[in-house]
C-alpha positions in Angstrom: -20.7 13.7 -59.9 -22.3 10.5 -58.9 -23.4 10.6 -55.3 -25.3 7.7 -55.2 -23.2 5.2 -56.8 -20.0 6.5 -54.0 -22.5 6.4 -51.5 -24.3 2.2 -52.0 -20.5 1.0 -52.4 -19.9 2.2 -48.0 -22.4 0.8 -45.6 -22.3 4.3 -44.0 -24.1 6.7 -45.8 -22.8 9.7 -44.0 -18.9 8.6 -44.2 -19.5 7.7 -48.1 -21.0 11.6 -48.4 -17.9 13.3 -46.7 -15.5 11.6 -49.0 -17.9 12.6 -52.1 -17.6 15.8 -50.9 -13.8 16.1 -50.6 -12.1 18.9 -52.5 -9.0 16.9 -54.6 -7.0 19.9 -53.9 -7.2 20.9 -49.9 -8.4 17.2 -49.3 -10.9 18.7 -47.1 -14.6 19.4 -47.6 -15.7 21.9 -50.6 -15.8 25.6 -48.8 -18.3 28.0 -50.0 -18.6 28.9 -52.8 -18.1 25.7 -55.0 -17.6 25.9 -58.8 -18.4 23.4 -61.2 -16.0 22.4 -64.0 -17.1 21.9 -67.4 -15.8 18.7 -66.8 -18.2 18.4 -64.1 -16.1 18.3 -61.4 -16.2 20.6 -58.0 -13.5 22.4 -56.6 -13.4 24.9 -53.9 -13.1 28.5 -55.5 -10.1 29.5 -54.0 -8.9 25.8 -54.9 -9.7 26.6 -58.2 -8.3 30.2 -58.2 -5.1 28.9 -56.6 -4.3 26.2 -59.2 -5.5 29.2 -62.1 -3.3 31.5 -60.8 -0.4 29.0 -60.5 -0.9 27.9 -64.5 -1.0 31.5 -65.0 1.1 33.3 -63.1 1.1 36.4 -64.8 -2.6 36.3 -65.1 -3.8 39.7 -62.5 -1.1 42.3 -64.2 -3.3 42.1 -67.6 -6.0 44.0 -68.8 -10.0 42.9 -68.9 -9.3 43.1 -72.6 -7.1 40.0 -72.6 -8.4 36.9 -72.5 -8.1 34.2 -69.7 -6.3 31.6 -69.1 -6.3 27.6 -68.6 -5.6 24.9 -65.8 -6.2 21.4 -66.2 -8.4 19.5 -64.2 -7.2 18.0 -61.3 -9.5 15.1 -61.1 -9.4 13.9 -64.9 -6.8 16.3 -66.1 -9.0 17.7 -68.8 -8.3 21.4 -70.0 -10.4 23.9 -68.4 -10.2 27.2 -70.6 -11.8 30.4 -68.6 -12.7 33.9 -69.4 -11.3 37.2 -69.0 -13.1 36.3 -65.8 -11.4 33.8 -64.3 -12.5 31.1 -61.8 -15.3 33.8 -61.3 -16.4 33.2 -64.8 -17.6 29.6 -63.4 -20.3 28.2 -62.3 -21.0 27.7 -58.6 -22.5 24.3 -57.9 -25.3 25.1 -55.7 -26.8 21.7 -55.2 -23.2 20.3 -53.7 -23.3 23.5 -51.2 -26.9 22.8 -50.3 -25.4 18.9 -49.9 -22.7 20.5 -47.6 -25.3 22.7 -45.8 -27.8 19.2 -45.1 -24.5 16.9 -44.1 -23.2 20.3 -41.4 -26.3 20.4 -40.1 -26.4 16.6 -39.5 -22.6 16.2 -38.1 -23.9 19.0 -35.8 -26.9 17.5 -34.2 -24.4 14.1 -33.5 -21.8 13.6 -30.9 -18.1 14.3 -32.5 -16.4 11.4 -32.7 -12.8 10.7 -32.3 -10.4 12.3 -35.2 -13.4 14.8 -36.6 -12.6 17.9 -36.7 -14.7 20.5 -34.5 -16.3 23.7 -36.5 -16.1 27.2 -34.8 -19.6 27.7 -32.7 -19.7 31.7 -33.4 -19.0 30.7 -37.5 -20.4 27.8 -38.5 -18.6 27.5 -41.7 -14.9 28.1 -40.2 -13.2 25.3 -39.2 -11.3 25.8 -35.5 -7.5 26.3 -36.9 -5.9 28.5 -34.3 -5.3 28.9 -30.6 -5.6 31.9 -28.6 -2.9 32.0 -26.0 -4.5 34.9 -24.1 -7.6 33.0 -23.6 -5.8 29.4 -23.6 -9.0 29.0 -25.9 -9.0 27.0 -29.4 -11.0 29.2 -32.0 -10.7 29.6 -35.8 -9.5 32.4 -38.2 -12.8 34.6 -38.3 -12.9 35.2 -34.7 -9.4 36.4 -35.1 -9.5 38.5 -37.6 -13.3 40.1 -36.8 -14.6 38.3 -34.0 -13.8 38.3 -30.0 -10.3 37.1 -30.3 -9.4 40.0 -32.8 -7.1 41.3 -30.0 -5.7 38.3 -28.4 -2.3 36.4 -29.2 -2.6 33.4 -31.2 -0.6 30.8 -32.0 -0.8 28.2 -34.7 -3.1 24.9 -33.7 -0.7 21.9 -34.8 1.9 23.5 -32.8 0.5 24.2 -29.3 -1.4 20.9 -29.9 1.6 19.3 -30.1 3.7 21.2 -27.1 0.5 20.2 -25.0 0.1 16.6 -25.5 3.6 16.6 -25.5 3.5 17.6 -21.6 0.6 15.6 -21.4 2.2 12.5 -22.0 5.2 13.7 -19.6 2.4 14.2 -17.1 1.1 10.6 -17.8 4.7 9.3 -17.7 5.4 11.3 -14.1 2.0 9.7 -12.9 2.9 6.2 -14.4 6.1 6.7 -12.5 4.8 8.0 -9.5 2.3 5.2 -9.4 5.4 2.8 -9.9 7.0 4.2 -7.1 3.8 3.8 -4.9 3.2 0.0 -5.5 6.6 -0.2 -5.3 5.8 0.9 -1.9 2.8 -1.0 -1.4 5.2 -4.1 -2.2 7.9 -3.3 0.5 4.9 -2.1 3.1 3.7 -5.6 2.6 7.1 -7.6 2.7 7.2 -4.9 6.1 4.4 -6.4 7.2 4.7 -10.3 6.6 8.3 -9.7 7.7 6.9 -8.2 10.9 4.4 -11.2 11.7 7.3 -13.6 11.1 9.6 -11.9 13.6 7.2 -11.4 16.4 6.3 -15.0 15.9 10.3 -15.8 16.1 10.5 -13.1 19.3 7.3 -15.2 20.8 8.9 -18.1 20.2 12.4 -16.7 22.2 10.5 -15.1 25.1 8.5 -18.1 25.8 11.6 -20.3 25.3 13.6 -17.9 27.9 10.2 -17.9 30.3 10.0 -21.5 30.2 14.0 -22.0 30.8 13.7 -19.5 33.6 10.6 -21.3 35.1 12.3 -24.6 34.3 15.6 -23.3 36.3 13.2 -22.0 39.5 11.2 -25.4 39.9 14.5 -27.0 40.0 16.2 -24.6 42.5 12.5 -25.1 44.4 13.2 -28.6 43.9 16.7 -28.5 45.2 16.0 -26.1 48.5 13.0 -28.5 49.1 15.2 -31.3 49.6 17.3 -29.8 51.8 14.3 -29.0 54.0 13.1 -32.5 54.0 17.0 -33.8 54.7 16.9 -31.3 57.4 13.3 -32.7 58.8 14.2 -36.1 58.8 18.0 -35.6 60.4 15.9 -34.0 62.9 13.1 -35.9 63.4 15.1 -39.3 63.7 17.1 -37.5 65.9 14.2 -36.8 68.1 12.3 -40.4 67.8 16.1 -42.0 68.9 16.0 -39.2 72.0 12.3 -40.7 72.7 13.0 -44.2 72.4 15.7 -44.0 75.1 13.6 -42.0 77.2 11.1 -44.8 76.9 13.4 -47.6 77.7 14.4 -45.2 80.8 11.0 -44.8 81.8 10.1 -48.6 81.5 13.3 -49.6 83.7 12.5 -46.4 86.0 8.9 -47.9 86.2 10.2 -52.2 86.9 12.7 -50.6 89.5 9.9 -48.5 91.4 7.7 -51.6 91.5 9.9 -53.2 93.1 11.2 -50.6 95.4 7.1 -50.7 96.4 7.0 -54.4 97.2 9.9 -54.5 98.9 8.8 -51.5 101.1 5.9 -53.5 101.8 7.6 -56.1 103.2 7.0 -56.7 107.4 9.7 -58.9 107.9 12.6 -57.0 109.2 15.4 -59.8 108.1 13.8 -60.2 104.8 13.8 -56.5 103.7 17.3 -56.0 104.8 18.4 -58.3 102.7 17.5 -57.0 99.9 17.1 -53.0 100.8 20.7 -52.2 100.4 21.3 -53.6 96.9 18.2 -52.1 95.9 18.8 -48.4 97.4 22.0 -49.0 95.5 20.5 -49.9 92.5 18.2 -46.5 92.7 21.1 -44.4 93.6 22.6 -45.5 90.5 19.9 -45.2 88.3 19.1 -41.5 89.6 22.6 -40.8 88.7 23.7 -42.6 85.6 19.7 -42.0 83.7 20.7 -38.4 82.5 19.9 -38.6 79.1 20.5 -36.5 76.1 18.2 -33.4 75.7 17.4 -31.3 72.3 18.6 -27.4 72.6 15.7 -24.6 72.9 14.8 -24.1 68.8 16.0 -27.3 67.7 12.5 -27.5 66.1 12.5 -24.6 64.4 13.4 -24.2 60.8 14.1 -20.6 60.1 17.2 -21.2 58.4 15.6 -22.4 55.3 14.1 -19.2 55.0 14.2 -17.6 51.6 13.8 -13.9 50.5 12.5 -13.3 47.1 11.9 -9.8 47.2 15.1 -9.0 44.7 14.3 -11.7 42.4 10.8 -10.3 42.4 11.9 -6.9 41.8 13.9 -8.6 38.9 10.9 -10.0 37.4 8.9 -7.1 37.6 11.6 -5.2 35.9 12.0 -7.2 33.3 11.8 -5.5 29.7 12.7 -5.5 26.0 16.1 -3.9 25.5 15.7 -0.9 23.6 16.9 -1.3 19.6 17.7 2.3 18.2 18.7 1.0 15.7 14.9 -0.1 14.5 13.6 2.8 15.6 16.3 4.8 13.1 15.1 2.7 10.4 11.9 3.0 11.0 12.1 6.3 10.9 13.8 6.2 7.7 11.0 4.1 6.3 8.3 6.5 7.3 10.5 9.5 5.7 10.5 7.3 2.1 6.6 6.7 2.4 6.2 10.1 3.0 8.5 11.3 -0.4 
């Protein structure tokens, strides 16, 4: 077998060597021992023994007198006769096992990459094949036949392999669901949120609106009861300047009639005065009686009446308050309950 020529056509020498030293009957690499054809070829010995014994089939029940059989090559198909010795009669190619030895030894000291297949720690030649359920442990055939798993239920690889990453994926699809669910969440938390900025703005927008009609609606009633009060002033007030003028005029006419009350008392001459005292005493008398004027009543001033109690409305205003909404509070509730699920 040419190594070197399989090995220059692959940039990787070490992937080019594993596929030189592929059995063509178990498609996996030779197992100790290896035989060697006459044809040159390598097959594993129980590879070899299992395609002897299927071209002769009757082959164990005879004697050692008989002679052997023959099986055809499986690589080139050319006729491989054998002994009374069978596949034991070949043989064993002890360069390709020392190859296999070499190319273990270097797959062991690298990293296993994705898709090799890991070899049993405890045998180094035994592939891991099987998986002991009562130790939820992968190991291989040797340990179950005569090593620390000789006691345990096993169960074949492929198959529990295949049941777990089975539930794995269902696992991966119940956390890919659950993580749907959760920015599905996120999503509706955040419409909650710009939802709840854009109605506070709108219930901002109301309260001030309200406020400003109510204030609006007081500085007009103010304005109203403050006209009232300055009607009610100036009724009184011109009232009051009319009572004073007339009291003026009396007082001017009371002041011309004492003046000349004053001359005329000073007057010496007897026939003089007389003429003139009765139609002034008469004049006097009159004016005494008829100068009563009008007078303003005890309080006229005063302008209780336009007195105004706020204590109620203030009450109101202090009590002011949002109306309570169950109904929010239910479905915030129910909100909190679907977070929490």
């Amino acid at each position: 077998m040419d190594f070197q020529a399989g090995i220059l056509q692959d940039g990787n020498p070490m992937e080019s060597l594993e596929k030189q030293l592929i059995c063509p009957i178990c498609l996996e690499m030779f197992s100790k021992p290896v035989v060697i054809l006459p044809c040159q070829h390598n097959l594993c010995r129980k590879c070899a023994n299992d395609v002897f014994q299927a071209a002769n089939p009757y082959w164990q029940s005879r004697g050692s007198l008989i002679s052997g059989g023959r099986f055809r090559c499986p690589s080139c198909r050319h006729e491989v006769l054998l002994d009374r010795h069978g596949v034991y009669g070949l043989q064993r190619n002890l360069l390709v096992e020392n190859i296999i030895d070499i190319y273990k030894q270097e797959c062991s000291s690298r990293p296993l990459k994705k898709g090799e297949h890991p070899m049993c720690k405890e045998h180094e030649d035994e592939r891991i094949n099987i998986y002991c359920v009562t130790c939820e442990v992968p190991t291989c055939s040797m340990c179950k036949v005569f090593g620390a798993h000789k006691d345990c239920e096993v169960a074949p690889l492929q198959s529990v392999f295949q049941g777990q990453k089975t539930e794995l994926n269902n696992c991966i699809s119940m956390l890919v669901a659950g993580n749907d669910r959760i920015q599905t969440i996120i999503s509706q938390l955040e419409d909650s949120c710009q939802s709840t900025e854009e109605n506070s703005a709108a219930a901002k927008r109301e309260l001030c609106a309200r406020f400003d009609a109510l204030a609006a609606l007081l500085e007009e009633k103010k304005a109203e009861l403050l006209q009232r009060i300055c009607q009610e002033q100036a009724d009184k007030t011109a009232f009051i300047q009319s009572l004073i003028c007339q009291y003026k005029e009396q007082l001017e006419k009371s002041s011309r009639l004492v003046e000349t009350a004053i001359q005329a008392a000073e007057e010496t001459g007897g026939a003089a005065f007389l003429m003139n005292a009765k139609q002034l005493i008469k004049t006097i008398v009159e004016a005494s009686k008829g100068g009563r004027l009008e007078k303003i009543e005890q309080g006229y001033e005063s302008m209780d009446a336009f007195s105004v109690s706020l204590d109620h409305l203030t009450e109101a205003v202090h009590a002011l308050d949002f109306d309570p909404a169950e109904e929010d509070e239910e479905y915030f509730d129910g909100e909190e309950e679907e977070v929490e699920e």
